[in-house]
C-alpha positions in Angstrom: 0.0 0.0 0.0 1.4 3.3 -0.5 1.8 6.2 1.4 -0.9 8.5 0.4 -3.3 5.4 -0.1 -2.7 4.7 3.4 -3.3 8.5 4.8 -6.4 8.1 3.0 -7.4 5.1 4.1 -6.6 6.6 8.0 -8.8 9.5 7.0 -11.8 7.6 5.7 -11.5 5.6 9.1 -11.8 8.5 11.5 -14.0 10.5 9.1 -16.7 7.8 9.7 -17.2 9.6 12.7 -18.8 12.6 10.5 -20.9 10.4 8.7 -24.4 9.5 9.5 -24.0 12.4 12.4 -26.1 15.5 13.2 -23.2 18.4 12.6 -22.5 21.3 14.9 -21.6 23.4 12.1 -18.4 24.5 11.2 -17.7 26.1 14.8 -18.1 24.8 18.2 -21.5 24.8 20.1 -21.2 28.4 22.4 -19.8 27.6 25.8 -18.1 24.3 24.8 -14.5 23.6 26.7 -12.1 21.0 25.5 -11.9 18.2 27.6 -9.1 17.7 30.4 -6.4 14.5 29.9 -7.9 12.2 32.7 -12.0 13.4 31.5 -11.6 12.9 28.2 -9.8 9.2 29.7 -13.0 8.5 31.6 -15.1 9.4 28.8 -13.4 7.0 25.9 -11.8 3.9 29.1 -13.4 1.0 28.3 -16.1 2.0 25.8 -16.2 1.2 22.2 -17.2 3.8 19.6 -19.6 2.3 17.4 -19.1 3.6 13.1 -21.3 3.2 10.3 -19.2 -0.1 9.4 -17.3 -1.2 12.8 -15.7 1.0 15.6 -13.1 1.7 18.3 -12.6 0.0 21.8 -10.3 1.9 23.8 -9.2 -0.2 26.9 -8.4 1.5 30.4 -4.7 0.4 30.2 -4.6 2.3 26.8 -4.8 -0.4 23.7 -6.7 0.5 20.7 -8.6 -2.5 18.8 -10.4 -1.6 15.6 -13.2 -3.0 13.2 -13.3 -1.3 9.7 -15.2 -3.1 6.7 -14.3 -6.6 9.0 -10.4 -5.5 9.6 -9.3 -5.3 12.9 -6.4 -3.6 13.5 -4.8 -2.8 17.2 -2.8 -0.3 18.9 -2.5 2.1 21.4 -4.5 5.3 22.5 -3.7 8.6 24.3 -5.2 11.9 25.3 -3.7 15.1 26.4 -5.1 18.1 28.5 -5.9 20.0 25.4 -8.8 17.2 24.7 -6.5 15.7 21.8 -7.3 12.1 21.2 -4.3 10.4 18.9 -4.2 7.1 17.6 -0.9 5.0 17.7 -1.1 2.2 15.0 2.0 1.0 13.8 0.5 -0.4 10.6 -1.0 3.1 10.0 2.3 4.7 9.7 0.9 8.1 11.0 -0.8 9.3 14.4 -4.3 10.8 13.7 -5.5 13.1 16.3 -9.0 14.8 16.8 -9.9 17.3 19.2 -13.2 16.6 22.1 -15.3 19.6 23.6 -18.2 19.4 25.9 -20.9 21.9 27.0 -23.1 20.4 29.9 -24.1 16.6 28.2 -23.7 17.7 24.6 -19.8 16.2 23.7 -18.4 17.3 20.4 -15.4 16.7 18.2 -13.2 18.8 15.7 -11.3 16.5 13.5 -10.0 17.6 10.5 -11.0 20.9 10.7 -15.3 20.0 10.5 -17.1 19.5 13.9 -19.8 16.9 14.9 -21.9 15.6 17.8 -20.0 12.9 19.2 -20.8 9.4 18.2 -23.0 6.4 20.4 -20.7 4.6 22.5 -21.3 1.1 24.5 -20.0 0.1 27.7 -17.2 -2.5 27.6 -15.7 -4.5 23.8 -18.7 -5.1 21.5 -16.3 -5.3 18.7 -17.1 -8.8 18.1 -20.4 -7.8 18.0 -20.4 -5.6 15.5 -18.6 -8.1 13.7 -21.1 -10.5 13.9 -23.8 -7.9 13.2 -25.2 -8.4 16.3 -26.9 -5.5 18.4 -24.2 -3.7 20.2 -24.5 -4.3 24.1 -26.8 -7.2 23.9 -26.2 -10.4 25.9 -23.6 -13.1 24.6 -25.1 -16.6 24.6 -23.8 -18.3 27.7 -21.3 -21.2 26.9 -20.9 -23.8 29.5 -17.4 -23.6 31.3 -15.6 -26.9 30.9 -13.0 -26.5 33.2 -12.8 -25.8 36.7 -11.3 -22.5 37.7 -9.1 -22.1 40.9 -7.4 -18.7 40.3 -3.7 -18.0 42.0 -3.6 -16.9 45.3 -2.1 -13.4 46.1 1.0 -15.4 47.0 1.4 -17.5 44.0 0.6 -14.8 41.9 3.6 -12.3 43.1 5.8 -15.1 42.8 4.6 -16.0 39.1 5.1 -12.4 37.8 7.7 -11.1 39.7 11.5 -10.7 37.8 9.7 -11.0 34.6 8.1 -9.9 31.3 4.6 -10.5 29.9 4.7 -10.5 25.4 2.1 -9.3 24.5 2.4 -10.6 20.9 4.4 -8.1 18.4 3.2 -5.0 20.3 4.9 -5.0 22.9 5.2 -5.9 26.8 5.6 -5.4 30.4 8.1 -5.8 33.3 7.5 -7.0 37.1 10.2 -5.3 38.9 11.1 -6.7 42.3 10.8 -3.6 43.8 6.9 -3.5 42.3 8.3 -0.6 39.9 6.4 -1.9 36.4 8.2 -1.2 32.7 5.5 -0.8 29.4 6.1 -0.8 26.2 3.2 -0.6 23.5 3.5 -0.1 19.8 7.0 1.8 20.7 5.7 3.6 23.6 7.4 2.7 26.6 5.7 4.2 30.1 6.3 3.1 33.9 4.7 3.0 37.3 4.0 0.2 39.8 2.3 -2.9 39.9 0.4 -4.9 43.4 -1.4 -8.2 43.5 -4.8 -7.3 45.6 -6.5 -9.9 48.1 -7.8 -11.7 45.1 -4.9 -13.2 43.3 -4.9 -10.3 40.5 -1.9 -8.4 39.3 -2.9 -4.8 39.1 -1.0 -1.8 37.0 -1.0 1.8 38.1 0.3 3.9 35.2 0.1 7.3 35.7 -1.0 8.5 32.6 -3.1 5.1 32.1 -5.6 5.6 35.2 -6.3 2.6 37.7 -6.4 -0.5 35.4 -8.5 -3.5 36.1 -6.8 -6.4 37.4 -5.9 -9.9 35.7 -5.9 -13.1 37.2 -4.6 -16.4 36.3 -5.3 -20.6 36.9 -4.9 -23.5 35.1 -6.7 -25.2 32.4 -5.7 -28.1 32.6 -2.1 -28.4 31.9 -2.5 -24.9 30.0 -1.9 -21.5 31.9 -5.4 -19.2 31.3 -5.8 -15.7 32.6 -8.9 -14.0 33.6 -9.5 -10.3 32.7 -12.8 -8.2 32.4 -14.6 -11.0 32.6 -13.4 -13.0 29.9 -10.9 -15.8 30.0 -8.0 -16.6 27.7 -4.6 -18.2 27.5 -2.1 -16.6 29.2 0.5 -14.2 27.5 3.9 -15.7 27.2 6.0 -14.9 30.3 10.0 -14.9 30.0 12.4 -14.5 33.1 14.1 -10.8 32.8 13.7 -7.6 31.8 13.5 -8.0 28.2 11.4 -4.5 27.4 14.6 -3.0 26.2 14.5 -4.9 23.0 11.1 -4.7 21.8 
């Protein structure tokens, strides 16, 4: 793909936002302030913007997944105290920002130079969903569990994660420091703050610029090491003894 191909194909995906929408005009609603850095976070954590053909889920430790036409992409996202929302996906090969306001209830965007209301957002990932082209927030079928669930205890979870690093695929990773100091990396973007293991068994990450995250918890599937995160379980990342941020 080339570059300008690509800018446009970044432009078409955040433009969706204009379409379908009720415009503010070409100039902000009177009286409407851009958002601070930790109200726009609590506006977009955990939610997915829903598009006329997929949306955005923005986690609350920062990752971006995306559904456009049935292509997921994922990444990272970040806000600053100027309202600016930028997207960080490295298959992109740009960072595309847009700009919220609010007045009262009423939340607007400036993207591009054109302003709109701002799109419907659901609680939580209904990215799979949308993919399915089911109704956005409405109850998965249950599935039977077929395996018994004994999470770690707070013990034998600090002694799991600590002195090493969690892969998270090709994006990146994080560090369990001995002293509870916690390395990130995403898509390139390396933060750090501190990590604790509550009364539950769950490793929890406070990054500064990330908010409180919601914890993860892990047991065993059989012979197979699972985690257990928002609700939903999953094999575990790959763990590897060390500090081994540096290189990715």
């Amino acid at each position: 793909m080339t570059h300008g191909l690509k800018k446009f194909g970044i432009v078409m995906l955040l433009g969706v936002s204009l379409m379908g929408c009720k415009t503010a005009g070409d100039v902000l609603i009177d009286g409407a302030s851009p958002f601070t850095r930790g109200e726009l976070y609590a506006y977009l954590s955990d939610k997915t913007q829903v598009w006329s053909a997929g949306g955005a889920y923005y986690s609350a430790e920062g990752t971006l997944e995306t559904l456009w036409e049935g292509e997921r992409n994922e990444g990272g996202w970040s806000t600053n105290n100027d309202g600016v929302l930028c997207w960080h996906v490295k298959s992109w090969g740009e960072t595309p920002c847009e700009t919220y306001y609010h007045n009262g209830d009423v939340v607007s965007f400036v993207y591009e130079g054109k302003t709109a209301l701002a799109v419907e957002m659901f609680d939580g990932n209904v990215l799979d969903q949308l993919q399915a082209g089911q109704e956005p927030g409405a109850a998965e079928p249950e599935v039977a569990a077929t395996y018994e669930k004994v999470l770690f205890t707070s013990t034998e979870m600090a002694a799991f994660v600590t002195g090493k690093t969690v892969i998270w695929g090709d994006n990146g990773g994080a560090y369990y420091a001995s002293d509870n100091s916690l390395k990130t990396v995403w898509d390139g973007v390396r933060k750090t703050g501190t990590w604790s293991v509550d009364d539950k068994g769950g490793v929890c990450w406070e990054i500064p610029s990330w908010g409180k995250t919601p914890c993860e918890y892990h047991f065993y599937n059989g012979d197979e090491l699972w985690s257990e995160y928002n609700g939903q379980d999953a094999k575990t990342d790959e763990y590897v003894e060390g500090d081994t941020t540096g290189s990715m």
